[in-house]
Residue, then its C-alpha position, 0 to 999 in steps of 0.5 A: x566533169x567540168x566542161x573545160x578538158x581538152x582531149x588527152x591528144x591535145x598535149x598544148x591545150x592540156x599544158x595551157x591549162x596546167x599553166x594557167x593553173x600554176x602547175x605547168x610543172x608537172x611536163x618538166x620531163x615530156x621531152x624525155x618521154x617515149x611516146x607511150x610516157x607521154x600519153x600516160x601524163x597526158x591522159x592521166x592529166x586531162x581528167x585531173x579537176x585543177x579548180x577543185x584541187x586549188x579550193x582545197x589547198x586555200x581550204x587549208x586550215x579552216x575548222x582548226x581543233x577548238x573552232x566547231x560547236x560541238x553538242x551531244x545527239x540524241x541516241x538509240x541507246x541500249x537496253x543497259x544504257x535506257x533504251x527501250x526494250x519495245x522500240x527495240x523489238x519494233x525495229x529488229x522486226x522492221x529491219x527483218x521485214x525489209x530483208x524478207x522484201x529484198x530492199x537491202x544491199x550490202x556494201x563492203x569498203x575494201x581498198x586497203x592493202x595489208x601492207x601494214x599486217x605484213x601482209x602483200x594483197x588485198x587486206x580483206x584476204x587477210x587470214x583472220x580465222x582463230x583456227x582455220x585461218x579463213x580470210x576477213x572475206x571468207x568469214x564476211x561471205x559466211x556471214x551473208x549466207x547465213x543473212x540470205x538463208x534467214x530471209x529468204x531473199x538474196x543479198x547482194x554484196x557491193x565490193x569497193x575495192x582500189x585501182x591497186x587491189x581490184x585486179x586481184x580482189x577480183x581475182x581471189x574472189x574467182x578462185x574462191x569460187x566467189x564463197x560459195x555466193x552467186x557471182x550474179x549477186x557479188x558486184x565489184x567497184x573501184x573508188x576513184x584516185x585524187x593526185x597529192x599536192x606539196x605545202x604550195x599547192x603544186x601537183x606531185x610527180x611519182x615518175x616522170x610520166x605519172x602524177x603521184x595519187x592516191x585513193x580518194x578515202x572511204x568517202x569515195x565510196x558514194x561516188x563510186x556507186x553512183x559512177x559504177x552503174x552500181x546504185x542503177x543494179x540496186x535500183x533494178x533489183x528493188x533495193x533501197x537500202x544500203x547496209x555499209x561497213x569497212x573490211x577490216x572489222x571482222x566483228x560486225x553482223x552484217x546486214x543487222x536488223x535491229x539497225x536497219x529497222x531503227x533506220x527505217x523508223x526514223x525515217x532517215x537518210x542515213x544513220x551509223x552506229x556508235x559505241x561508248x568510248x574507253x577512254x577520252x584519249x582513245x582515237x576514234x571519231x566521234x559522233x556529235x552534232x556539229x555545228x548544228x548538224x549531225x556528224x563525225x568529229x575526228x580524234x584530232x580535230x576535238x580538243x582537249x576540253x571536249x574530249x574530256x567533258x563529263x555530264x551530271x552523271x560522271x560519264x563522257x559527254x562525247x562518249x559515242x565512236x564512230x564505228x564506220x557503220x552506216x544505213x544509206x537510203x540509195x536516193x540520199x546517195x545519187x544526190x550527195x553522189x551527184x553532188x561530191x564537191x560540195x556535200x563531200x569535200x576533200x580532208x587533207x593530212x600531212x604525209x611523207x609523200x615519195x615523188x620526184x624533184x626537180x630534176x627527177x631524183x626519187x625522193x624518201x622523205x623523213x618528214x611530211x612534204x606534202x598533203x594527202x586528199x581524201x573523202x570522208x563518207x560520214x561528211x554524208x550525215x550533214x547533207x541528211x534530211x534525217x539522222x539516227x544514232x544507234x548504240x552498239x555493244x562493242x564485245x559484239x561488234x568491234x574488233x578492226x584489224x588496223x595494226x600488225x600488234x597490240x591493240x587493234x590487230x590481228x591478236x585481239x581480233x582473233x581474241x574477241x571473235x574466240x570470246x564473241x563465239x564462246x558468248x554464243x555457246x553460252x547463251x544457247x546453254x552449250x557447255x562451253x570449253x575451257x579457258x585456252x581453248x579456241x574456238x570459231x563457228x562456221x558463220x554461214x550456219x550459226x549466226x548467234x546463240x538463237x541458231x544453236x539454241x535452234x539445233x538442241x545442242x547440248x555440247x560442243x562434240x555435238x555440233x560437228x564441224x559447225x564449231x571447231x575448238x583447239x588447244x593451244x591455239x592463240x586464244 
């Protein structure tokens, strides 16, 4: 942190360096405080980096749509697609060997909130299950159990939450009893907060005693592990290796050996997943090399000749999503960690930003009035020694949780996990039930069509509650 904060019970000093910074604004009110309001402001204050946030808002503007080099990067592409079969297998049991050895860590982003589900708390407590209703972080834990049976070893599970939902994110877990994990192996961490600023450049009142902030993005995910103490757990538990995915994705398999082995043979620092594009309008990042370096183009930073480039073959030359799946070396994270400004720099986007003005009347804008800061984890992949790109199929692992309907909500993730379990009937030669039927497979038991295969089944009645099926059910 900059050597220049005063301690937050100086109120001159402080007010003196927000003057100087142009932001002397934000005291307008202290005189109308009680004294538990002034030293809220004032604490809040003292820890806010004024230098860093002014190179942000004269940052604006640059890398503009049409100004980057953009380059395909070479992909660990799928059997389908001319991957090779025998990397493939090399990988899968790298990825399972390092499992067996207790060197991964697995890391959840959960500081959303449902609010835009219609949903009030935590979004991994949303229910997602196409029969039992089970929550994104009941299903997730299924998952980790499974993982943990398979090698052998313990997975501990790394949850980011937000100031506004760690309370009860710890809270649910409690009564959840943790699902059924070891709360020894479930370790909670909060992303830090970055204060708005308006079209100017000045610093946002949300009350008269508090400067509006706001979660400091995804990428807020590396710091925080290393300001939690949470990269020296890994390090006391042998673990070198971070698997890292965001909440709201109910489809991905967590801790995936395949990914972790292509990681490990690449020798990479960090590497993400990617799957083929449906459309070139459709509005995920892209993962491209960038100006000479790996790393994520978001959708509204392509322009349209790129967006819509084609190769000999007809196919889109920037095909490859971003998932928000990644492999981190934990040593690649304590350095871009310990390096944030530089390595991770603030994005800013217009929002409606509800604050005070001047004479401390709650506003509620209808258009933008100011600019939320954030973090991006995938700025990471241009600090990387080494990178690697690996194709995933999007039927097996994406399906996010983003909007209260149509595409991306709940409705089509429930859909495609009913059609992802149906696919593991299938390939174990279960008969399989009939169209309109849903379905939902206790993942803490069956993590695919290789563990039916493994019980002899030859029907759904067969296997008890591990598969649960209903009719007229949402399907």
């Amino acid at each position: 942190m900059p050597g220049d904060r005063p301690d937050p019970s100086d109120f001159q000093q402080i007010r003196d360096r927000f003057e100087a910074h142009g932001q002397g604004h934000v005291f307008r009110f202290w005189d109308a405080l009680d004294d538990a309001g002034r030293e809220r402001l004032a604490r809040q204050a003292v820890r806010i980096d004024l230098p860093a946030l002014l190179r942000v808002h004269a940052s604006l503007g640059e890398n503009q749509a049409g100004d980057l080099k953009l380059e395909p990067v070479p992909i660990e592409a799928l059997p389908e697609h001319g991957g090779d079969p025998e990397r493939a297998r090399q990988a899968r049991e790298r990825g399972e060997a390092l499992l067996a050895a207790g060197r991964v860590a697995v890391m959840v982003v959960a500081g959303g909130q449902a609010s835009r589900l219609g949903y009030g708390g935590p979004k991994g407590f949303f229910p997602i299950g196409p029969i039992s209703d089970r929550t994104l972080f009941a299903q997730q834990a299924q998952k980790l159990t499974r993982l943990r049976a398979r090698c052998g070893r313990p997975v501990p599970w790394y949850v980011m939450t937000s100031p506004a939902t760690d309370a009860a994110t710890r809270e649910g877990f409690a009564r959840a009893d943790h699902f059924g994990l070891p709360p020894e192996d479930v370790f909670f961490l909060s992303q830090g907060m970055v204060p708005s600023l308006d079209f100017d450049g000045r610093l946002m009142l949300e009350r008269q005693d508090r400067i509006f902030e706001n979660p400091n993005g995804h990428g807020g995910a590396l710091t925080a592990l290393l300001d939690s103490g949470a990269l020296d757990d890994m390090a006391s538990r042998g673990i070198d290796t971070i698997f890292y995915y965001q909440v709201d994705n109910p489809l991905v398999p967590l801790g995936d050996p395949l990914f972790l082995g292509f990681h490990a043979l690449a020798d990479a620092e960090m590497s993400c997943k990617v799957i083929r594009k449906i459309d070139p309008a459709e509005k995920m990042g892209v993962v491209a090399r960038v100006d000479g370096r790996v790393g994520v183009v978001e959708y509204t930073e392509i322009d349209d000749e790129q967006r819509h480039a084609r190769d000999a073959s007809g196919d889109l030359l920037y095909w490859a999503g971003n998932l928000a799946v990644h492999a981190l070396d934990t040593a690649f994270v304590r350095r871009v960690a310990a390096d944030a400004d530089s390595l991770l720099p603030f994005h800013a986007s217009a929002k409606k930003i509800p604050a005070l003005d001047a004479e401390g009347h709650p506003l509620s804008p209808d258009q933008p009035n100011g600019h939320k800061l954030e973090r991006f984890v995938f700025d990471a992949l241009a600090a990387a020694r080494s990178v690697c790109v690996v194709e995933a199929r999007r039927s097996e692992e994406y399906s996010p949780v983003k909007n209260a309907e149509g595409s991306d909500s709940p409705a089509t993730a429930r859909r495609d996990l009913v059609a992802l379990y149906r696919s593991w009937l299938e390939d174990a030669g279960v008969e399989v039930p009939s169209p309109g039927t849903a379905i939902e497979i206790d993942e803490a038991r069956v993590g695919g069509g290789e563990d039916l295969r493994s019980l002899g089944l030859r029907s759904v009645e067969e296997a008890g509650d591990i598969v649960r099926t209903a009719r007229g059910v949402e399907a």
